[in-house]
MMTF fields as JSON, N, C-alpha, C and O atoms, coordinates in Angstrom:
{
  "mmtfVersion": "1.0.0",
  "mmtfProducer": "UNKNOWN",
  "numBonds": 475,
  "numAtoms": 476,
  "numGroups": 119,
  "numChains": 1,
  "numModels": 1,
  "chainsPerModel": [1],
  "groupsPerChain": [119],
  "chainIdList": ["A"],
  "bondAtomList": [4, 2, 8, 6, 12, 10, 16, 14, 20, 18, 24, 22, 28, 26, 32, 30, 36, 34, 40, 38, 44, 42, 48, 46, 52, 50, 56, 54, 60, 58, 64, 62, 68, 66, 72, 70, 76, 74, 80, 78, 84, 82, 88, 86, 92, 90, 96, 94, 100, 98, 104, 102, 108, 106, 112, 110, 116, 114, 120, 118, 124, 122, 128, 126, 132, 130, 136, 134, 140, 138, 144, 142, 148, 146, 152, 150, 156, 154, 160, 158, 164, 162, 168, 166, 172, 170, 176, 174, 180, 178, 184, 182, 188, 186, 192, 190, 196, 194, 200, 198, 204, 202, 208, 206, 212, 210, 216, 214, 220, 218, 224, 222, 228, 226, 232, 230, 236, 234, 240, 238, 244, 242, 248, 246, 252, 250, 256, 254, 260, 258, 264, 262, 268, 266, 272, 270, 276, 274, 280, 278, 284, 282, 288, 286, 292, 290, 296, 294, 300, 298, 304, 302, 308, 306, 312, 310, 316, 314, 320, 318, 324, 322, 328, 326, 332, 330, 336, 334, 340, 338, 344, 342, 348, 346, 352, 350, 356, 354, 360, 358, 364, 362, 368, 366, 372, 370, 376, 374, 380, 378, 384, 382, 388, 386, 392, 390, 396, 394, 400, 398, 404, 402, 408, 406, 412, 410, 416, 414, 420, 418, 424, 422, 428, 426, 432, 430, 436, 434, 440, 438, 444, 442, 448, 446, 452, 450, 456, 454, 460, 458, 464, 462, 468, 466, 472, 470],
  "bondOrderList": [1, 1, 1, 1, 1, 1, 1, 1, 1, 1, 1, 1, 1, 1, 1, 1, 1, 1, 1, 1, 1, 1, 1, 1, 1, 1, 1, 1, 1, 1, 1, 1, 1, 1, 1, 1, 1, 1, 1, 1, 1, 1, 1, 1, 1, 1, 1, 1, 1, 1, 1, 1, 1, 1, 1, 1, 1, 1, 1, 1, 1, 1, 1, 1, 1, 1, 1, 1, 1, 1, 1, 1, 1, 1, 1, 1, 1, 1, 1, 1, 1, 1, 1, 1, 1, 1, 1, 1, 1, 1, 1, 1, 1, 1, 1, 1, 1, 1, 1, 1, 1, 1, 1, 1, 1, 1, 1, 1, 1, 1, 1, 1, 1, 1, 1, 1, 1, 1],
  "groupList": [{"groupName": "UNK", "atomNameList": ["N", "CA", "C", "O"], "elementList": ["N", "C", "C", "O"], "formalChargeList": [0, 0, 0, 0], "bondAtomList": [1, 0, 2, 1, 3, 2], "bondOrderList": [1, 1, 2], "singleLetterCode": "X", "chemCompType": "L-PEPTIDE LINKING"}],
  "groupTypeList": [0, 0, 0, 0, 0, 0, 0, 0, 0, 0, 0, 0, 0, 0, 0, 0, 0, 0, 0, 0, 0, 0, 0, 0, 0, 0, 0, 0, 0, 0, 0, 0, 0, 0, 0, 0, 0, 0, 0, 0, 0, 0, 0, 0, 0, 0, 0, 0, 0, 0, 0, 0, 0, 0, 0, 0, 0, 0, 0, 0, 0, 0, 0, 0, 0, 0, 0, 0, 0, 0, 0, 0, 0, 0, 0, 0, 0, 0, 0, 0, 0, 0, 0, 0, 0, 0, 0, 0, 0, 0, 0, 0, 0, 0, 0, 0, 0, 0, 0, 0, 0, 0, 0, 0, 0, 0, 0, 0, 0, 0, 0, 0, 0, 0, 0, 0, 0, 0, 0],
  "groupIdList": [1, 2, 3, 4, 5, 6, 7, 8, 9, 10, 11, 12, 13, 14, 15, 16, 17, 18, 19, 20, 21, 22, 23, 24, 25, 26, 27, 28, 29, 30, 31, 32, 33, 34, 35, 36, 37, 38, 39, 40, 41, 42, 43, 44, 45, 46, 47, 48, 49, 50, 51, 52, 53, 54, 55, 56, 57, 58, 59, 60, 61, 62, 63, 64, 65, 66, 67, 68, 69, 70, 71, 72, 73, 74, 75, 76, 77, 78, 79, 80, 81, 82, 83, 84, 85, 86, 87, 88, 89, 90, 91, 92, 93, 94, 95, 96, 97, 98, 99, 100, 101, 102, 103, 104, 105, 106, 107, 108, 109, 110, 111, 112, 113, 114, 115, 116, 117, 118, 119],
  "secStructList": [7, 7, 1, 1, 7, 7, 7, 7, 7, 2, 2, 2, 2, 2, 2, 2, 2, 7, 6, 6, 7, 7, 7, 7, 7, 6, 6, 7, 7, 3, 3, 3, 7, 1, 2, 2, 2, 2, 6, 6, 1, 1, 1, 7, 7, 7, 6, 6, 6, 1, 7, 7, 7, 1, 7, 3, 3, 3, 3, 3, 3, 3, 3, 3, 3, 3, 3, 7, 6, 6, 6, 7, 7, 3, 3, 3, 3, 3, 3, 3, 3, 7, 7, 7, 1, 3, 3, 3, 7, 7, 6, 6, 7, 7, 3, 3, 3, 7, 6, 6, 7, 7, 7, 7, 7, 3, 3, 3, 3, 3, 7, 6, 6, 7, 1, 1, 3, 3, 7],
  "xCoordList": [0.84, 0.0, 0.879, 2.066, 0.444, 1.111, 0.958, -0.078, 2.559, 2.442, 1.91, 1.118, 2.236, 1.936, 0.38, 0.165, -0.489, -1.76, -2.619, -2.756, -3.216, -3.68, -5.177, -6.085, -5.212, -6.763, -7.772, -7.453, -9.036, -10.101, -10.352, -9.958, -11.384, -11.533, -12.78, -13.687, -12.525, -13.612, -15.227, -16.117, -15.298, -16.485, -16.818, -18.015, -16.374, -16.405, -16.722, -17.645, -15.825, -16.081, -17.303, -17.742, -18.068, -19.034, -19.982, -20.898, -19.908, -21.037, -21.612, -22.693, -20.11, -20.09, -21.155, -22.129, -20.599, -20.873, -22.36, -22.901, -22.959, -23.986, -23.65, -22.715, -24.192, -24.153, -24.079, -23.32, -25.333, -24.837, -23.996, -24.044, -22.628, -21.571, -21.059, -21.141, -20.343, -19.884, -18.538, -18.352, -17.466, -16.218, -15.513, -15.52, -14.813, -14.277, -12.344, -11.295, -13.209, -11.676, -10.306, -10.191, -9.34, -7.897, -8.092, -8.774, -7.388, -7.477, -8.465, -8.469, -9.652, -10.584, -10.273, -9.091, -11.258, -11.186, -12.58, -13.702, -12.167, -13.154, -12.959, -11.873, -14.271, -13.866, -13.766, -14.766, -12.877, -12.313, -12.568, -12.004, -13.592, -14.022, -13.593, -14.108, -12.468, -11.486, -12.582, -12.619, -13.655, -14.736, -15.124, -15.025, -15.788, -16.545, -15.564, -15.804, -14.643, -13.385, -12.811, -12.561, -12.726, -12.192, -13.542, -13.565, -14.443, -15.386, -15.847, -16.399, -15.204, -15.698, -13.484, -12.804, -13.216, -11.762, -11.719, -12.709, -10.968, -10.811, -10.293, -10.243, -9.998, -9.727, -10.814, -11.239, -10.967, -11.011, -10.163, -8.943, -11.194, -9.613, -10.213, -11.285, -9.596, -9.932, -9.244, -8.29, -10.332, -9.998, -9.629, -9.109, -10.056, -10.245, -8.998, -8.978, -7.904, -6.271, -6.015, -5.392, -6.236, -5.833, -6.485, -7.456, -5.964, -6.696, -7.119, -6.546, -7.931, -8.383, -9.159, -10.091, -9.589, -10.604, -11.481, -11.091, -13.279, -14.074, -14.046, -14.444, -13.562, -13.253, -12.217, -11.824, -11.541, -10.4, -10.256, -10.298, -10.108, -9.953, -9.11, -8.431, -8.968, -7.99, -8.226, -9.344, -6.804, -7.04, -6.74, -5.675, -7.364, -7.506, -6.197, -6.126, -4.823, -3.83, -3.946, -3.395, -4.855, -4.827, -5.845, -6.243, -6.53, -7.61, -7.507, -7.262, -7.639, -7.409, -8.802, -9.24, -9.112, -10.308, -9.852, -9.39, -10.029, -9.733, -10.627, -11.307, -10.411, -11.211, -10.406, -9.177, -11.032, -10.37, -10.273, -11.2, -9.414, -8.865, -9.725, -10.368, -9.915, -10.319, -12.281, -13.087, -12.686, -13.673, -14.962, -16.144, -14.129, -14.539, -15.369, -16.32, -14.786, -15.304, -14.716, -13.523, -15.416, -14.671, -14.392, -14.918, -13.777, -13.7, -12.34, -11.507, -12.376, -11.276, -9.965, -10.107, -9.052, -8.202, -7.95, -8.054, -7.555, -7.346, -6.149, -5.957, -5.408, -4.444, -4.745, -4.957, -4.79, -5.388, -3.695, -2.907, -3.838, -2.869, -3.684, -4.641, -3.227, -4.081, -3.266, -2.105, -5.146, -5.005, -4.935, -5.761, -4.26, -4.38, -4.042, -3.217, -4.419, -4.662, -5.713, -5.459, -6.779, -7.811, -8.906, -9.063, -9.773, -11.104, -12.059, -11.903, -12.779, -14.448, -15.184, -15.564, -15.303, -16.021, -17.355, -17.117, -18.181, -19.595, -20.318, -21.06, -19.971, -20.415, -20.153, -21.002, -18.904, -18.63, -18.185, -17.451, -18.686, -18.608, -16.769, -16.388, -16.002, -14.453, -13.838, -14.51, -12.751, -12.1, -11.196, -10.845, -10.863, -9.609, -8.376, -8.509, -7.3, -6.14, -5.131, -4.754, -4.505, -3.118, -3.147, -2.404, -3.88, -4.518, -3.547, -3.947, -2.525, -1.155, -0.36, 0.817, -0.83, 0.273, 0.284, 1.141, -0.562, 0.052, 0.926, 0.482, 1.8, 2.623, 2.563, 3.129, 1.914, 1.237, 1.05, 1.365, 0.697, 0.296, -0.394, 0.075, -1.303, -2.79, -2.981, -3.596, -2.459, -3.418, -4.722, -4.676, -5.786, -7.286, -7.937, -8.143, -8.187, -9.386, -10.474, -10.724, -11.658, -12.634, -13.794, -14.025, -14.595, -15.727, -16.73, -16.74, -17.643, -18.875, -19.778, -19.981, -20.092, -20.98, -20.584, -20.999, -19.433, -18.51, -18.673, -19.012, -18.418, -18.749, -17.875, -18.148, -16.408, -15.443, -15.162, -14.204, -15.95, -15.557, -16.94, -17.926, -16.497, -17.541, -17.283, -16.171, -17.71, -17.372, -18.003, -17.68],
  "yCoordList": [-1.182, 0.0, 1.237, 1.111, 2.27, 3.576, 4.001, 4.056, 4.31, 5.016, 6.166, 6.421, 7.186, 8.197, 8.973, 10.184, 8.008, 8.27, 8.538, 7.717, 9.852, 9.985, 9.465, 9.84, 8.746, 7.884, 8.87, 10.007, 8.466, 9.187, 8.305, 7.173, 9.46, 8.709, 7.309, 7.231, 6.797, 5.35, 5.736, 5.21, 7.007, 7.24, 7.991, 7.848, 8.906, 9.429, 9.002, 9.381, 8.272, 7.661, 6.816, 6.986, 5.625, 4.999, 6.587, 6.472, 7.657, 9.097, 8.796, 8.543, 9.0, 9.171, 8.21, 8.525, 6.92, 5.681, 5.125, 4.34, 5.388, 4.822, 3.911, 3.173, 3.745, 2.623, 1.073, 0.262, 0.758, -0.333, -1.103, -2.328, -0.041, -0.569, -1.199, -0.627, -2.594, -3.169, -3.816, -4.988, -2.713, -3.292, -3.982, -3.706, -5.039, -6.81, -5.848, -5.287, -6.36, -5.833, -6.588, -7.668, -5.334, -6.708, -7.719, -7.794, -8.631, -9.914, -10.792, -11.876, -10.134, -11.343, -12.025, -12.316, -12.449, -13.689, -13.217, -13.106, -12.912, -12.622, -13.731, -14.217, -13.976, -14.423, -13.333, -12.619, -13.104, -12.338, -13.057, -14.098, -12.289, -12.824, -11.938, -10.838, -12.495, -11.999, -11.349, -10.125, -12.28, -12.05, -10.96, -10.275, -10.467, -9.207, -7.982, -6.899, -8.658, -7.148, -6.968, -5.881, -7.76, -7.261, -6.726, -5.51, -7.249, -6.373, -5.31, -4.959, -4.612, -3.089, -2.666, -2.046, -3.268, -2.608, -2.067, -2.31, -1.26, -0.245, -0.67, -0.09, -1.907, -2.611, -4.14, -4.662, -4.463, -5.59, -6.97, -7.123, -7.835, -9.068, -10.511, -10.867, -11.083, -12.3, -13.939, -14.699, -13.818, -14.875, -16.559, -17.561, -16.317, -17.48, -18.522, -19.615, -17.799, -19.009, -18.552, -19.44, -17.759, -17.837, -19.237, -19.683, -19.967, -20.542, -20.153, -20.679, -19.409, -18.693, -18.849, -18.875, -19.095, -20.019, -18.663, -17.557, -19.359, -17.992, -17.213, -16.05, -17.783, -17.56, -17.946, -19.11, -16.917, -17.227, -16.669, -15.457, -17.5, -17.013, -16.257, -16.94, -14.887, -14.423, -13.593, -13.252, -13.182, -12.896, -10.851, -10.243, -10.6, -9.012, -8.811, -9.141, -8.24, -7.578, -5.944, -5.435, -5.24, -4.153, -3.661, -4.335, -2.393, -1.627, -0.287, 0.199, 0.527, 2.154, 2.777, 2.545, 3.607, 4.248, 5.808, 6.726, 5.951, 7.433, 7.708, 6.924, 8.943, 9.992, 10.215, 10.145, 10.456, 10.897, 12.739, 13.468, 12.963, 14.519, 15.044, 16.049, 14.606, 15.934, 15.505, 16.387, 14.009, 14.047, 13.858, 13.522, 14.198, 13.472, 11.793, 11.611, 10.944, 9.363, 9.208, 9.508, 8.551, 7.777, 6.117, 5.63, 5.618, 3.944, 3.697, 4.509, 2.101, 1.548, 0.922, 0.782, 0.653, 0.139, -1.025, -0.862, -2.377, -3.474, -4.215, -4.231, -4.783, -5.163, -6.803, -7.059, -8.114, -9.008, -10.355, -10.407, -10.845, -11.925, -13.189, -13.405, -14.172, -15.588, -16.566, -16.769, -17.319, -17.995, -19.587, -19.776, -20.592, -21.584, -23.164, -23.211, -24.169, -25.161, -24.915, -25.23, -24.418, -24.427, -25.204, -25.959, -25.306, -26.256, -25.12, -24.148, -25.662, -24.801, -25.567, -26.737, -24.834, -25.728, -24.664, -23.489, -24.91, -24.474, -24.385, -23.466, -25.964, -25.67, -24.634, -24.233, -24.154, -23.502, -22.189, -21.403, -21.896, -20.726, -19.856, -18.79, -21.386, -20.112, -21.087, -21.987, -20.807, -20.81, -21.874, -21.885, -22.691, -23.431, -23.85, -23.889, -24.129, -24.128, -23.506, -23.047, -23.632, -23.006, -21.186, -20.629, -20.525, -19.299, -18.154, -17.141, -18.353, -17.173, -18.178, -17.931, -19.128, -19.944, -19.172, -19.515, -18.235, -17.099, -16.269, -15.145, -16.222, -15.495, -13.79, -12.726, -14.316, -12.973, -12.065, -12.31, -11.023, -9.336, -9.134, -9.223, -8.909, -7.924, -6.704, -6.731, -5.614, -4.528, -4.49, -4.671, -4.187, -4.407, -2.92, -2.412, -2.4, -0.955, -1.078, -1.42, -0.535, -0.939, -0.14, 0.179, 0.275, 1.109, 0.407, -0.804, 1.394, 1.079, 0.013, 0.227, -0.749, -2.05, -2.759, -3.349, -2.412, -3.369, -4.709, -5.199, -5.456, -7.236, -7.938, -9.039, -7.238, -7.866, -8.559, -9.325, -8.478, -9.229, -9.064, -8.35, -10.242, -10.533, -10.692, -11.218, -10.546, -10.792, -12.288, -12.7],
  "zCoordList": [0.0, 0.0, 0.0, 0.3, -0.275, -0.586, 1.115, 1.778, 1.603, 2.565, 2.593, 3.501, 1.548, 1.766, 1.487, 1.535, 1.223, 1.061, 2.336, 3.244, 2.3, 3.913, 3.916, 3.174, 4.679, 5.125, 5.458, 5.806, 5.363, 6.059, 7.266, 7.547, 8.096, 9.198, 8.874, 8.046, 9.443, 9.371, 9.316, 8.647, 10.398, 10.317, 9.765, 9.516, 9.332, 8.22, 6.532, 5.811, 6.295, 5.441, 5.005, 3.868, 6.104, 6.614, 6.469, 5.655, 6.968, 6.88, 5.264, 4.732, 4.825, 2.727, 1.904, 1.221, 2.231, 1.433, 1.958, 1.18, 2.979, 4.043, 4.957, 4.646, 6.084, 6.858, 6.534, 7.064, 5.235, 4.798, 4.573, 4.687, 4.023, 3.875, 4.821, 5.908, 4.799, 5.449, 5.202, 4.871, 5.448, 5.319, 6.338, 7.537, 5.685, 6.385, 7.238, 6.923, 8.44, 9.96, 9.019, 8.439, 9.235, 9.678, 10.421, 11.443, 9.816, 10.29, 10.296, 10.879, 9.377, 8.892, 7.98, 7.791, 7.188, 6.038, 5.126, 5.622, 3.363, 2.971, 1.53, 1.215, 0.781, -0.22, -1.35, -1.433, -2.122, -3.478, -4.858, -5.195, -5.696, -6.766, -7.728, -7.93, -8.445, -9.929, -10.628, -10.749, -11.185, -12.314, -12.371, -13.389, -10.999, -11.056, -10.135, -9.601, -10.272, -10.049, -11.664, -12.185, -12.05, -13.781, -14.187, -14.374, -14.327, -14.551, -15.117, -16.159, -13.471, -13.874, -13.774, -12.956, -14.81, -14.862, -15.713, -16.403, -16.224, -17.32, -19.03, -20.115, -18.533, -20.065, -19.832, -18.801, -21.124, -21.376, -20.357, -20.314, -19.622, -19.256, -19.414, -18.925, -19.966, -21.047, -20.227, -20.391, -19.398, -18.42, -19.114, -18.622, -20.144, -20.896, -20.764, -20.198, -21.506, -21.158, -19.532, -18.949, -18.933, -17.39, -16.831, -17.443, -15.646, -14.773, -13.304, -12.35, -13.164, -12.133, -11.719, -12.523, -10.195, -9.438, -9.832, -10.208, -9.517, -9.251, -7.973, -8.019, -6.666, -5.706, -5.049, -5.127, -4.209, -3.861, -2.273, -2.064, -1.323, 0.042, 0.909, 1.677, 0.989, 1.739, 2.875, 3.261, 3.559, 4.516, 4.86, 4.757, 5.042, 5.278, 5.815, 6.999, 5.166, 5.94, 6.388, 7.364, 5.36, 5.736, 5.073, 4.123, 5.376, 4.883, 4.908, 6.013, 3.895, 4.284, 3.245, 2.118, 4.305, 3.908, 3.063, 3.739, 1.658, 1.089, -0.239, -0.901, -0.377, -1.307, -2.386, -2.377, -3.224, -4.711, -4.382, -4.031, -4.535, -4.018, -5.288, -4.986, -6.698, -7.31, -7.566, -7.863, -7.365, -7.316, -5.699, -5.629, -4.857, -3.862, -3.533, -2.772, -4.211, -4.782, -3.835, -3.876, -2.278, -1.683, -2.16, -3.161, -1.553, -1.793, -1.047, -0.644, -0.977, 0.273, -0.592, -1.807, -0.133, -0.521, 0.585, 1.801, -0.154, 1.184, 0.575, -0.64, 1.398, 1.342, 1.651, 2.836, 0.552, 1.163, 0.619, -0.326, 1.39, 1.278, 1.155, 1.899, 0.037, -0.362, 0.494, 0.848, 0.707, 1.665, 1.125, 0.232, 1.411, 1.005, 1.46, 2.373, 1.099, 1.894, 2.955, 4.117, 2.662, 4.004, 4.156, 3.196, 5.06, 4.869, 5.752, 6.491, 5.35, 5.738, 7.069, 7.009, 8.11, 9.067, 9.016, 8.735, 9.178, 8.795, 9.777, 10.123, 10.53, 12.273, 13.206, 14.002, 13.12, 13.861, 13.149, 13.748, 11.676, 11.354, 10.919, 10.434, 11.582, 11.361, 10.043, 9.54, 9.694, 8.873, 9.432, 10.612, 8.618, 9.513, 8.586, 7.363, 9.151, 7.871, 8.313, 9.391, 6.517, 6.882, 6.812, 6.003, 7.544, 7.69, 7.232, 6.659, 7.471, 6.646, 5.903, 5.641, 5.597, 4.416, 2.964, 2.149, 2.659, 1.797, 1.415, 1.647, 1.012, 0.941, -0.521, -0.769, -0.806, -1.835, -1.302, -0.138, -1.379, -1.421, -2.442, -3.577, -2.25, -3.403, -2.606, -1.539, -3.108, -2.844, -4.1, -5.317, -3.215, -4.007, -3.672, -2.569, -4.982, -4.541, -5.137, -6.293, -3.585, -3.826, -3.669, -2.502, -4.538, -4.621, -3.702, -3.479, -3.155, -2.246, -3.257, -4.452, -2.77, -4.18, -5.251, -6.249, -4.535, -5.98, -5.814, -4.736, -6.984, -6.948, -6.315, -5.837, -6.213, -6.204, -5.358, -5.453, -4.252, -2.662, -1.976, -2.157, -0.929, 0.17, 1.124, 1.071, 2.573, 3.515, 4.102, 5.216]
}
């Protein structure tokens, strides 16, 4: 992530976008869907020869809340590291696995309603 980008405040931001919004804490676990983050990207992306899951599990390293200085567009930036080798316990709702066996870095930016992720 860009150090030098200055954050808004949380609640602030949450003022901008509505309450609805519901952005995923450090140190959670969200699923990240490629499909509908290329999407709305600015070119064309032609998943076709890639092999790319539709979902992919990672883990929230970081989140920064900011504004577009010349349009006032807020949206988040998150910092997510892939997660892998994991299993799903359902009973009990958590995640289980090799929980930082990721070693990647994605910084991901993300508009209020975007497809690209879920919590």
């Amino acid at each position: 992530m860009k150090e030098n980008e200055k954050s808004l405040d949380p609640q602030l931001w949450h003022a901008c976008v509505g309450w609805m919004v519901q952005m995923p804490l450090v140190n959670s676990k969200v699923f990240y869907f490629p499909q509908g983050h290329a999407e709305h990207a600015n070119s064309n992306v032609d998943f076709g020869a890639l092999r790319i899951p539709p979902l992919v599990l990672c883990h929230v390293a970081a989140v920064k809340f900011l504004a577009d200085l010349e349009t006032d567009e807020v949206y988040a930036r998150l910092r997510l590291i892939i997660l892998r080798n994991f299993d799903l316990d359902f009973e009990d709702d958590v995640l289980d696995g090799n929980a930082l066996g990721g070693s990647q870095f994605h910084d991901i930016v993300l508009k209020p309603f975007s497809p690209g992720w879920i919590i």
